[in-house]
N, C-alpha and C positions, 0 to 999 in steps of 0.2 A: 504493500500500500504506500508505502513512505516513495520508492522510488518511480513508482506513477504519479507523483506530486511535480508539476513543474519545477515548484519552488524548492525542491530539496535540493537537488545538486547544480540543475542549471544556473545561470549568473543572474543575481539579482540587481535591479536597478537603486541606487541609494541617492539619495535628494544631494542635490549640490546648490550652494544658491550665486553661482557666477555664472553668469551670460557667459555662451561659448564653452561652457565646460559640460561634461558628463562624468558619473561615475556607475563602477559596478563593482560586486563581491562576485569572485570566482569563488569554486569549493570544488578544489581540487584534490587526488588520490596521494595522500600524503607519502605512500612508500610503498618499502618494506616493513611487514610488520608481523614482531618476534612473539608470540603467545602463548602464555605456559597455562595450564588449566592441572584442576586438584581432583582427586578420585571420588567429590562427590557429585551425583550426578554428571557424569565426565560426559557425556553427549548434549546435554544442553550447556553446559558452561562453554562448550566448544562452541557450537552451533550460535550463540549470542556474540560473538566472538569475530570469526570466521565469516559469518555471514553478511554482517555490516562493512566490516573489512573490504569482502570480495567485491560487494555492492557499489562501496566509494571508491572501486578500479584499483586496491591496491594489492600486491600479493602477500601471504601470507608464509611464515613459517611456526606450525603447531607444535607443541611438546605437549604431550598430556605424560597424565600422571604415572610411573608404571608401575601403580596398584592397579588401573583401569583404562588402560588403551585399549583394548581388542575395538570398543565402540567407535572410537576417534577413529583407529584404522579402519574401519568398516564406510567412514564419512568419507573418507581420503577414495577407497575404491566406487562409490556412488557418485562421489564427483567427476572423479575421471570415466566412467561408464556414460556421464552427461555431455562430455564434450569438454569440459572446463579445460582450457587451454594451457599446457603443461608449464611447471614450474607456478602458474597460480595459488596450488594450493601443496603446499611438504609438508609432511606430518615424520615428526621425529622421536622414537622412542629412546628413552636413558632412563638408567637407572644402577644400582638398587635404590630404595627410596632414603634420601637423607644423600645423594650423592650430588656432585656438583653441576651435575649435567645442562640446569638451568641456569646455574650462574655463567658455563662458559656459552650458552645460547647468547647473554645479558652482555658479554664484553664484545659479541662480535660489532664493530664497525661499520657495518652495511645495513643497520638494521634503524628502520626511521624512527621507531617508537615499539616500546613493549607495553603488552597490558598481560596482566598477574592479575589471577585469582588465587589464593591461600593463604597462610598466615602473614603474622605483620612482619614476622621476624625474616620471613621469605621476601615478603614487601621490601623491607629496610637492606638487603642485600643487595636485591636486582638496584635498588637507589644508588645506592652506593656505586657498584659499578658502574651505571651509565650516567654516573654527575659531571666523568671529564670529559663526558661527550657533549653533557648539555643534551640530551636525549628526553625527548617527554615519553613519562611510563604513566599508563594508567593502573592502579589498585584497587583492588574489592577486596577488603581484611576479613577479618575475625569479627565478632563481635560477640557483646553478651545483654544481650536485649533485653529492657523490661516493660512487665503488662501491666499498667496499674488500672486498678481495681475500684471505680467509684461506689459511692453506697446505694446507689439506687437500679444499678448494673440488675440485667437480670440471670439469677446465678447458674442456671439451669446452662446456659447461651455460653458463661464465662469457662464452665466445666470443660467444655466442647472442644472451645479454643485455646484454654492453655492446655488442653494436652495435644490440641495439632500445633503450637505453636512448644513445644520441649519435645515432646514424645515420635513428632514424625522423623519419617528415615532414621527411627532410632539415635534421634539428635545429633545426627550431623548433619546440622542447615546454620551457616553461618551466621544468619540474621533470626535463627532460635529464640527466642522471649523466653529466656531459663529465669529470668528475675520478675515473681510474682509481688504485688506490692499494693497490698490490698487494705483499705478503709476497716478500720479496728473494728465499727459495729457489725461489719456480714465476716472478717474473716473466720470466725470459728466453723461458723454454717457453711461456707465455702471450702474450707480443709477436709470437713465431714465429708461435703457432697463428692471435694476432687478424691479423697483418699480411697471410699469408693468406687470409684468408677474407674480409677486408676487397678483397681481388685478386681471387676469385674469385666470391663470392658477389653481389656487388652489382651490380647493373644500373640503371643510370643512362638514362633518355631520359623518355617522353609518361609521364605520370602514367594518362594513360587505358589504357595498353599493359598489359594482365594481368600482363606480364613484368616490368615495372621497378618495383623495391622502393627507386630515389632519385631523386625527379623536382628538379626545380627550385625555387629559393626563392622566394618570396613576389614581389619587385621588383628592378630594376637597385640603388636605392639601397642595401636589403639583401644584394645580392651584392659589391658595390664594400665591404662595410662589412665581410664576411665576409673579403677577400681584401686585407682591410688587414691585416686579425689574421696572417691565412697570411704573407703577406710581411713584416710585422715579425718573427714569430717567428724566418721564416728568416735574419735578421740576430742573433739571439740565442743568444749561447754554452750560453746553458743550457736550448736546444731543439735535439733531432736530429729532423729530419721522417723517418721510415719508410715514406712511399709516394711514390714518383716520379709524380710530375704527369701525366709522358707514359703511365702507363699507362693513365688513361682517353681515352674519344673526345674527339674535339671536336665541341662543340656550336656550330651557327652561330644557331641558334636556341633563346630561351629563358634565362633569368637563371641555370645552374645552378654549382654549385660542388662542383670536386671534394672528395671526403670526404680526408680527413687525420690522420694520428696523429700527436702528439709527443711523443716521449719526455725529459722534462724534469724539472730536479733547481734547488734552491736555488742560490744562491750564498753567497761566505761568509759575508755580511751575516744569512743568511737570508729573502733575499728572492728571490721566489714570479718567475716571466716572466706580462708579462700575459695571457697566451692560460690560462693555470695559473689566472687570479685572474677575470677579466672575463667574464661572459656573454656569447656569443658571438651564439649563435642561428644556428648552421649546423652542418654536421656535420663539426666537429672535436674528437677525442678528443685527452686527455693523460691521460700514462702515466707513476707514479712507483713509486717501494718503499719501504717502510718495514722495520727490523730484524725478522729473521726472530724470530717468535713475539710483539713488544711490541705488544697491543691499544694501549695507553696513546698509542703513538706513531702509531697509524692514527687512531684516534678524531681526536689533536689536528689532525691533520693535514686531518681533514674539515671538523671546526669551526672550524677558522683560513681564516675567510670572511664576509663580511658579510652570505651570503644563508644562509637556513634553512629551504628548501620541502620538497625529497625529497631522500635519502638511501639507499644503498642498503647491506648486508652480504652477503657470499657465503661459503661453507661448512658445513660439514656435522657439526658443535660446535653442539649446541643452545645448551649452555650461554655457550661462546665468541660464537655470534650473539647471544644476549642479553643479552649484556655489553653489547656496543659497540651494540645499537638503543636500549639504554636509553640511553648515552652521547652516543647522535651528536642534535645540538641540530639538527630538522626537526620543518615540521606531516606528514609519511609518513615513513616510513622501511620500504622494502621488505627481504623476507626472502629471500633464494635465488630475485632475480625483479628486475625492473625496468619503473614504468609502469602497471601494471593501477590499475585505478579503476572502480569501480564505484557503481550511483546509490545503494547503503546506505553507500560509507563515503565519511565527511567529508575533504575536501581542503582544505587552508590550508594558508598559512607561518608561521613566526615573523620576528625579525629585520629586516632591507630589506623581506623577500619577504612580510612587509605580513600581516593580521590575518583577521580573520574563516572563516569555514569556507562551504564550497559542500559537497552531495549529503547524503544522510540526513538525518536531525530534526535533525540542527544546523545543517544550509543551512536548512532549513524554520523555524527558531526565531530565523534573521537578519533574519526580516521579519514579526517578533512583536513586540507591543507585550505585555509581564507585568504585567498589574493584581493586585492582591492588595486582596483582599474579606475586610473583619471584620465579621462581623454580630452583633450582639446579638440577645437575644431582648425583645419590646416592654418586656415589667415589668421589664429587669434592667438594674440600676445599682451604683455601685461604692459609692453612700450615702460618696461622702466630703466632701460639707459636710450631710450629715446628722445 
């Protein structure tokens, strides 16, 4: 749709106000462009990527993850089955995971712009390498999102969405709302309702099984790294865990992790437990309150974080949700929902969670190069050493 628009790529006309003069904005295929994608959802993170890319005429070179290329290479042979004019689109596989392979993608010279999706610390590297170039990278970080929880929210609706906003893909979704931050007078009734439903609803095994809505994470290393967090927390006074272990199966096969909720409070320092503060990337929910009715104290309490990707609000105060979305410092912030994305609206962070925008004309305009065109006309001059 975007590139059936005249106005997306064609040259646009821009007001000049001198007789004899015109201007335009070109929006040109800015390069080459170097792109590393992370093993979740590895076929749409490409595909957001790759596609806008191809679209603004410029070629690509892909590295996905190699926990999850078989999809990416599958994209690479679809393309080329299309006709896609060779060398438009490379797909490169490296690894093992934690090896260098995207950073020496990052130092290559030929390359106009990278965009990264994964952690910040992967973020802060590929920067690092392409600062002597003066290379523009775009970033989609980490994040660790929160849903706050007004008192008039209806709780049935709130249950729904924070467990598709922590519990989907088994909590690795970057822009997860793992930080629940909920109005002192419903939180008890809302812990009752999520705990559960968190008991009842969820079905854990094969991901292929129509039935199970929490399959397995990614790798052992990712589950060992899940089940550090769970078990520190459980040494921490300012976490009450809410789901006993033994209620789910055991699994003999398969990296999975059971889901978890923590119900957890400051200390008198004011400081935060780190399952409360650290991206997790599994599905563990925490669970706080703020003074019944103070927006002020929910807001700060979402913003008191280093990452700023999604955001959520719940209740049924238009006015009261428009407070705190204009407040809460995210590139989304959802309204009575958590999650949805769609290919018209733009996605990005601020903060850690790193820069640039992916989906609609503003993914499309990451991989523009803006000329600005002033023409005269042949006889006209400004006669000033005339």
């Amino acid at each position: 749709d975007l590139i059936s628009k005249p106005e997306t790529l064609n040259p646009t006309n821009v007001a000049c106000p001198e007789d004899g003069v015109s201007a335009s904005l070109r929006r040109e295929p800015l390069g080459v462009i170097g792109c590393i994608t992370p093993w979740n959802f590895p076929l749409m993170q490409a595909v957001v990527k790759v596609a806008p890319a191809l679209a603004a005429g410029c070629s690509v070179v892909l590295k996905p993850s190699p926990l999850a290329s078989l999809t990416c290479l599958m994209l690479g042979q679809v393309a080329q089955a299309s006709g896609l004019p060779a060398g438009a689109l490379n797909i490169i596989t490296g690894g093992p995971p934690g090896s260098d392979t995207g950073i020496y993608l990052g130092e290559h010279s030929d390359l106009d712009k990278m965009s990264f999706t994964g952690s910040s610390v992967g973020g802060a590297a590929l920067l690092k390498v392409g600062a002597p170039m003066l290379r523009p990278t775009g970033l989609e970080l980490g994040g660790k999102g929160a849903m706050v929880v007004l008192s008039d929210a209806d709780l049935d609706t709130i249950v729904d969405w924070a467990m598709v906003g922590c519990f989907l893909c088994a909590g690795q979704v970057c822009s997860a709302t793992s930080r629940l931050i909920v109005d002192e007078s419903i939180v008890d009734e809302l812990i009752a309702r999520l705990v559960s439903a968190t008991k009842n609803k969820i079905v854990m095994g094969n991901p292929i099984d129509e039935a199970t809505n929490l399959g397995p994470v990614v790798s052992s290393a990712q589950q060992e790294k899940i089940q550090g967090f769970v078990s520190r927390a459980g040494l921490d006074p300012r976490c009450e865990a809410l789901v006993d272990d033994s209620h789910w199966p055991r699994h003999d096969e398969g990296c999975f992790v059971n889901p978890q909720i923590f119900k957890v409070h400051a200390d008198e320092e004011g400081d935060w437990p780190e399952v409360w503060n650290e991206e997790i990337f599994g599905p563990i929910l925490c669970i706080t309150s703020f003074q019944q009715g103070n927006l002020s104290e929910a807001v700060k309490m979402a913003n008191d974080s280093p990452y700023g990707l999604g955001h959520a609000v719940m209740g049924t105060d238009s006015t009261a949700l428009s407070t705190v979305s204009k407040r809460l410092r995210a590139g989304v912030v959802w309204e009575n929902c958590s999650q949805p994305l769609y290919p018209s609206t733009p996605f990005g962070g601020c903060k850690k969670s790193g820069f640039g925008r992916e989906y609609g004309e503003l993914g499309l305009e990451e991989f523009v190069h803006h000329k600005t065109i002033i023409s005269a006309n042949p006889s006209h001059t400004w006669k000033w050493y005339n």
